[in-house]
PLY file of the C-alpha trace (Angstrom):
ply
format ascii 1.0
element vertex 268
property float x
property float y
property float z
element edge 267
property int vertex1
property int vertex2
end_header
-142.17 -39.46 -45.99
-140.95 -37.55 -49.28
-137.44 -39.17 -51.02
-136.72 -35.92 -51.74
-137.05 -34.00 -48.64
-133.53 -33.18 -47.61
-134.38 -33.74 -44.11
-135.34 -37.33 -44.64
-133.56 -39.94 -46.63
-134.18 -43.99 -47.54
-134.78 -46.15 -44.75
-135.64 -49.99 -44.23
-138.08 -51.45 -41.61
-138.33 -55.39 -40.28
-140.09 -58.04 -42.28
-143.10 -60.12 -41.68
-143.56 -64.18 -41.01
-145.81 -65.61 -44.10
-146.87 -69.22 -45.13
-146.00 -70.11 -48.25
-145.22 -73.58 -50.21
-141.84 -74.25 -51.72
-140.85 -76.07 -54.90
-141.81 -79.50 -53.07
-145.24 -78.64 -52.38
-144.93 -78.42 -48.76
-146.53 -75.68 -46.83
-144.45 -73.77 -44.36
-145.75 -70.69 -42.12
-143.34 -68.73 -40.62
-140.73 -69.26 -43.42
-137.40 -67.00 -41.39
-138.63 -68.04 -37.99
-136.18 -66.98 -35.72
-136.56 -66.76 -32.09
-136.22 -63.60 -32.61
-139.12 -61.64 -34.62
-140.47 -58.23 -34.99
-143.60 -56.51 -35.04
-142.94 -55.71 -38.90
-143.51 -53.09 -41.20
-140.83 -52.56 -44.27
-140.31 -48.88 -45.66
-138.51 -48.12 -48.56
-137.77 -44.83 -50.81
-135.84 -45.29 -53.53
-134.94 -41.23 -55.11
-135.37 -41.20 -58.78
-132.03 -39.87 -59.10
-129.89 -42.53 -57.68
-129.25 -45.72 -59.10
-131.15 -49.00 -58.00
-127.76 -49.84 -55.76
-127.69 -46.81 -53.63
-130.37 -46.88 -50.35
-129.34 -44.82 -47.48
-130.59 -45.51 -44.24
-132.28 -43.54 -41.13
-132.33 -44.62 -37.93
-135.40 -46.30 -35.95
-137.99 -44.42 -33.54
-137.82 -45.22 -30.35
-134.70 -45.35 -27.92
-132.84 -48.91 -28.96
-132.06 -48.52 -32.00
-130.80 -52.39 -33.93
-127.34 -52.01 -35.54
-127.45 -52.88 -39.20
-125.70 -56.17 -40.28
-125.23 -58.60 -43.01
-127.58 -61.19 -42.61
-126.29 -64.96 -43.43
-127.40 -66.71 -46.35
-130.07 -69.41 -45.80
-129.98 -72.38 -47.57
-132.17 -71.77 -50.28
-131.37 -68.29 -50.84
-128.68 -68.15 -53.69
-130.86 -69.90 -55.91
-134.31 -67.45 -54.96
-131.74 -64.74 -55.82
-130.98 -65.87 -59.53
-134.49 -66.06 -60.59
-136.09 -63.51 -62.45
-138.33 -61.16 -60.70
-138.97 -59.14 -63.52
-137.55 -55.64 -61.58
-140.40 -55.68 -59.25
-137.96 -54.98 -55.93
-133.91 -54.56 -56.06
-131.94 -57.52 -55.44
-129.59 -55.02 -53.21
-132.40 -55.02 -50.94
-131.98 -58.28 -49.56
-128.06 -57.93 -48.65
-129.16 -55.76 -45.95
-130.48 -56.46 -42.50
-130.83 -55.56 -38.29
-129.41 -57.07 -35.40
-132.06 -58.18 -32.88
-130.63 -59.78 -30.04
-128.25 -62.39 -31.36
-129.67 -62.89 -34.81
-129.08 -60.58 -37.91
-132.74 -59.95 -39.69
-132.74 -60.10 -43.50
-134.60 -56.47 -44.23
-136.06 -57.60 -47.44
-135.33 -61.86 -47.86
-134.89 -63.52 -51.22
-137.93 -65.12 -50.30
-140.24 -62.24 -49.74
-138.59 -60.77 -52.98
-139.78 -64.14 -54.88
-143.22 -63.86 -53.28
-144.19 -60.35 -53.75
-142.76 -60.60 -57.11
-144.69 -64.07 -58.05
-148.07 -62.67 -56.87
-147.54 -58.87 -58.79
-146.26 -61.10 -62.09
-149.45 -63.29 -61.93
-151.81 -60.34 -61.79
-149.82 -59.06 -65.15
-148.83 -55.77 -63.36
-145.73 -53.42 -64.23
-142.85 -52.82 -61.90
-143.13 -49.46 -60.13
-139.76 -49.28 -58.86
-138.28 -49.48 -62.18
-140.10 -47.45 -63.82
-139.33 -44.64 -61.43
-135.74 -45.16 -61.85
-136.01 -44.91 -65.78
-139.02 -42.84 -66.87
-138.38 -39.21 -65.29
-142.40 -38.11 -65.95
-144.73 -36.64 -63.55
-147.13 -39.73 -63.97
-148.00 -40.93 -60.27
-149.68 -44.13 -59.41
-150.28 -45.82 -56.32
-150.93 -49.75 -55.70
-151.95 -51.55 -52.72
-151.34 -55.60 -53.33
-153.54 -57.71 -50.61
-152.02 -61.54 -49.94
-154.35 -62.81 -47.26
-152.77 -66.38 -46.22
-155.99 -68.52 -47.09
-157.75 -66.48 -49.59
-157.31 -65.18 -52.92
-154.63 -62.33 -53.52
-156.15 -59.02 -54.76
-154.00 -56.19 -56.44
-155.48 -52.58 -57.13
-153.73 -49.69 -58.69
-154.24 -46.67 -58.90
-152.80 -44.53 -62.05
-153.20 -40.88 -61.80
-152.97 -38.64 -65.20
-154.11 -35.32 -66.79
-157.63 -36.57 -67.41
-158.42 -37.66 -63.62
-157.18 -41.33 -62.53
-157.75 -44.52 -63.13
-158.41 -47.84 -61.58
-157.02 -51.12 -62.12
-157.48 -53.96 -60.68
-157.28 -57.87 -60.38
-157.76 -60.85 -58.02
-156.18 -64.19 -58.33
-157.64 -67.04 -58.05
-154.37 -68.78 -55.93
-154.24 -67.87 -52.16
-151.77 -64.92 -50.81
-149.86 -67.58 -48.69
-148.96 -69.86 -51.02
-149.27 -70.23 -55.06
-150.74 -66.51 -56.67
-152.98 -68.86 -59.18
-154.29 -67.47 -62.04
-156.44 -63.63 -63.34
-159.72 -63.85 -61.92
-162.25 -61.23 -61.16
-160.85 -57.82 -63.19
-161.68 -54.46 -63.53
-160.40 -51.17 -65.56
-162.61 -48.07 -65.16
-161.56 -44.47 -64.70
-162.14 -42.80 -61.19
-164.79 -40.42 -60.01
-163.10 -37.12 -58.77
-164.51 -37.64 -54.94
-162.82 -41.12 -55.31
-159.76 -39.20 -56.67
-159.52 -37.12 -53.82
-160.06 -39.66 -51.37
-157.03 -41.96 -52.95
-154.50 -38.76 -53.27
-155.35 -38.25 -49.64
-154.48 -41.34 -48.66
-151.52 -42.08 -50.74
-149.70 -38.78 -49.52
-149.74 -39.70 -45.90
-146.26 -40.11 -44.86
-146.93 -42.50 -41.97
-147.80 -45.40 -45.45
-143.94 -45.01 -45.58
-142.23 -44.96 -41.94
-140.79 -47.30 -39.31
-142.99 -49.03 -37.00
-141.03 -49.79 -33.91
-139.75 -53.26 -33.25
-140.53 -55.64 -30.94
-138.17 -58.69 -30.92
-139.84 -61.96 -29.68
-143.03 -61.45 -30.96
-144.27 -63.49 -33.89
-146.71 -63.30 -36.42
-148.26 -66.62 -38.78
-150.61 -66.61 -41.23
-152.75 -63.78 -41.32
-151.83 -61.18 -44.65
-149.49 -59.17 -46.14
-150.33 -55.92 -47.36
-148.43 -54.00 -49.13
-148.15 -50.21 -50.03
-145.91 -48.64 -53.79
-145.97 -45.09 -54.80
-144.50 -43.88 -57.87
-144.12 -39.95 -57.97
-141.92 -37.48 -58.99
-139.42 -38.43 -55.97
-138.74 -41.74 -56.74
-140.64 -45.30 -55.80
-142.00 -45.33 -51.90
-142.47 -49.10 -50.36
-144.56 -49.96 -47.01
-145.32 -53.40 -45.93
-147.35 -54.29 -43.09
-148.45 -57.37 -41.84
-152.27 -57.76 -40.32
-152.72 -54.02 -39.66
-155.72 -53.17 -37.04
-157.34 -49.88 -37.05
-154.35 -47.48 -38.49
-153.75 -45.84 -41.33
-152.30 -49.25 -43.20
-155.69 -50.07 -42.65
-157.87 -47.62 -44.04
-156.31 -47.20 -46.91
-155.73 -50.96 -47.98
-159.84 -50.94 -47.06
-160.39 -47.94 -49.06
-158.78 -49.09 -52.24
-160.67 -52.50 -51.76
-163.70 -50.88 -51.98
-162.80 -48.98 -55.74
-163.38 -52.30 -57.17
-167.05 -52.61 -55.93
-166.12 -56.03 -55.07
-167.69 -58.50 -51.82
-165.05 -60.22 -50.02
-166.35 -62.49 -47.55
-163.67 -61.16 -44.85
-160.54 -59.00 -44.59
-157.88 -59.40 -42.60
0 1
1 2
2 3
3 4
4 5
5 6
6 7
7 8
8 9
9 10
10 11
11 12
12 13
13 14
14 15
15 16
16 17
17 18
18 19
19 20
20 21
21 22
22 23
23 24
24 25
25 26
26 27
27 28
28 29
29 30
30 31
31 32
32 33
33 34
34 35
35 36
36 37
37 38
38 39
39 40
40 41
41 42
42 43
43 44
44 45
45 46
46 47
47 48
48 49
49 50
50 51
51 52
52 53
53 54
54 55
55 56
56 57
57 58
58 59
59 60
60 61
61 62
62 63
63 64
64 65
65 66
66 67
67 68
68 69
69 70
70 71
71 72
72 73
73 74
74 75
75 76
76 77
77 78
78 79
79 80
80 81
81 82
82 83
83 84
84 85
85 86
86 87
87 88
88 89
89 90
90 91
91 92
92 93
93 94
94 95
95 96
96 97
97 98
98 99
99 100
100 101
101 102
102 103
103 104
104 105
105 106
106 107
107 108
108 109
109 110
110 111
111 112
112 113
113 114
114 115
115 116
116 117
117 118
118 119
119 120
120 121
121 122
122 123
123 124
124 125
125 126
126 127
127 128
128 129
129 130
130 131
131 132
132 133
133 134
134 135
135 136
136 137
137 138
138 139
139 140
140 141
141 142
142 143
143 144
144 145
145 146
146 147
147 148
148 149
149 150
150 151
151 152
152 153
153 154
154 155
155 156
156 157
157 158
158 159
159 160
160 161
161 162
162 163
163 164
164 165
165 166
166 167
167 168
168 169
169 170
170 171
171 172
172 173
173 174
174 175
175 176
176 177
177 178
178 179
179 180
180 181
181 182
182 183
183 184
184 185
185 186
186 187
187 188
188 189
189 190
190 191
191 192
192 193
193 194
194 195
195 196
196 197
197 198
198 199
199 200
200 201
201 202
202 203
203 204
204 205
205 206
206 207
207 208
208 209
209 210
210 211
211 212
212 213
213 214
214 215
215 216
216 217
217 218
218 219
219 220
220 221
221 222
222 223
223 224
224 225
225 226
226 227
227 228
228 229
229 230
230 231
231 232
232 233
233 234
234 235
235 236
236 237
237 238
238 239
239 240
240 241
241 242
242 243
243 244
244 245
245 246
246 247
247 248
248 249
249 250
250 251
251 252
252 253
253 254
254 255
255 256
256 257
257 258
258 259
259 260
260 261
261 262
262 263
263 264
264 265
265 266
266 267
């Protein structure tokens, strides 16, 4: 979906369960278990022209449609939401949430804020979402950030200019469900045009950036995040998925795994 087609505008999707350690060391899967979870897939478009407070929201697919609500504050939430993130994803994001049943779902938690943001800060890269909100260019990149639970986090990006594109990209040497660790394995290298076509192919399809429909009850632990930015001309476009199968989500997180020429001894 395109922020700046008048027919569509901004929209949120549910969050994903995730293992992660806090400040204590402790590992905990499932971190906003509820007994009420979704099958999870977070969209966001934020226009270019609007400032980082203002998100309007579309309805879901399907025929029940969760009313929007406030979600509570957990108890370890006000001080997630005074750290520094470094811009990677609005704070206004996490004031904003859907009823499922009797419990109001955070759409974006202070927590996943902190651990997208930790992982994206340890691999050194820039914050898309800002810079689409303060430089107006036509530059137009497009990253795909991997956190599998048990193995090491892998971020690629894809930067595309008036010579071609190019790729960078960096794994961690932490695991994706709990500390990011350290820059690993690296590599900068500018694209091959049938690569280029391949990656503006996939980074235009709309269905990156839409609702998934939601399933409360159902749960999902470990497995991985992966996650989908796109910085255009329209603004900064936001998909998150958790353990996609054989979809689009997929394919594309696959395809810009392969751009680094890297082995990975699985991918899930």
């Amino acid at each position: 979906m395109s922020a700046g087609d008048p027919q569509k505008r901004p929209q949120f999707d549910l969050p994903k369960m995730k293992g992660k350690k806090n400040t204590m060391g402790t590992s905990y899967i499932a971190r906003h278990h509820l007994s009420c979870l979704a099958a999870m897939t977070i969209f966001v478009s934020l226009r270019g022209d609007a400032p980082p407070t203002q998100y309007e929201s579309l309805p879901l697919s399907g025929s029940e449609q969760p009313a929007t609500c406030k979600p509570e504050l957990r108890p370890d939430d006000p001080a997630l939401l005074t750290r520094e993130t470094r811009g990677y994803f609005p704070k206004e994001w996490t004031s904003l949430g859907l009823q499922c049943n009797r419990h109001c779902l955070p759409l974006f938690s202070p927590f996943e804020r902190e651990w997208y943001s930790d992982a994206l800060a340890a691999a050194g890269e820039p914050s898309l979402a800002s810079a689409s909100l303060s430089d107006r260019t036509e530059q137009e990149q497009f990253r795909f950030t991997w956190l599998p639970t048990f193995h090491h986090p892998v971020v690629v990006r894809v930067t595309f200019d008036a010579e071609g594109g190019r790729l960078d990209a960096v794994e961690l040497s932490g695991s994706g469900g709990y500390e990011p660790g350290k820059i690993g394995r690296q590599i900068h290298r500018p694209l091959q045009p049938d690569e280029l076509v391949k990656i503006r192919q996939a980074s235009a399809e709309t269905m990156l950036f839409e609702f998934r429909s939601v399933e409360c009850g159902k749960v999902g632990i470990d497995g991985s995040e992966w996650l989908f930015e796109k910085r255009d001309a329209n603004g900064y476009h936001f998909g998150n998925y958790w353990a996609p199968e054989k979809n689009r989500a997929r394919r594309t997180g696959e395809l810009m795994l392969r751009l680094t020429g890297w082995k990975f001894r699985k991918i899930y």
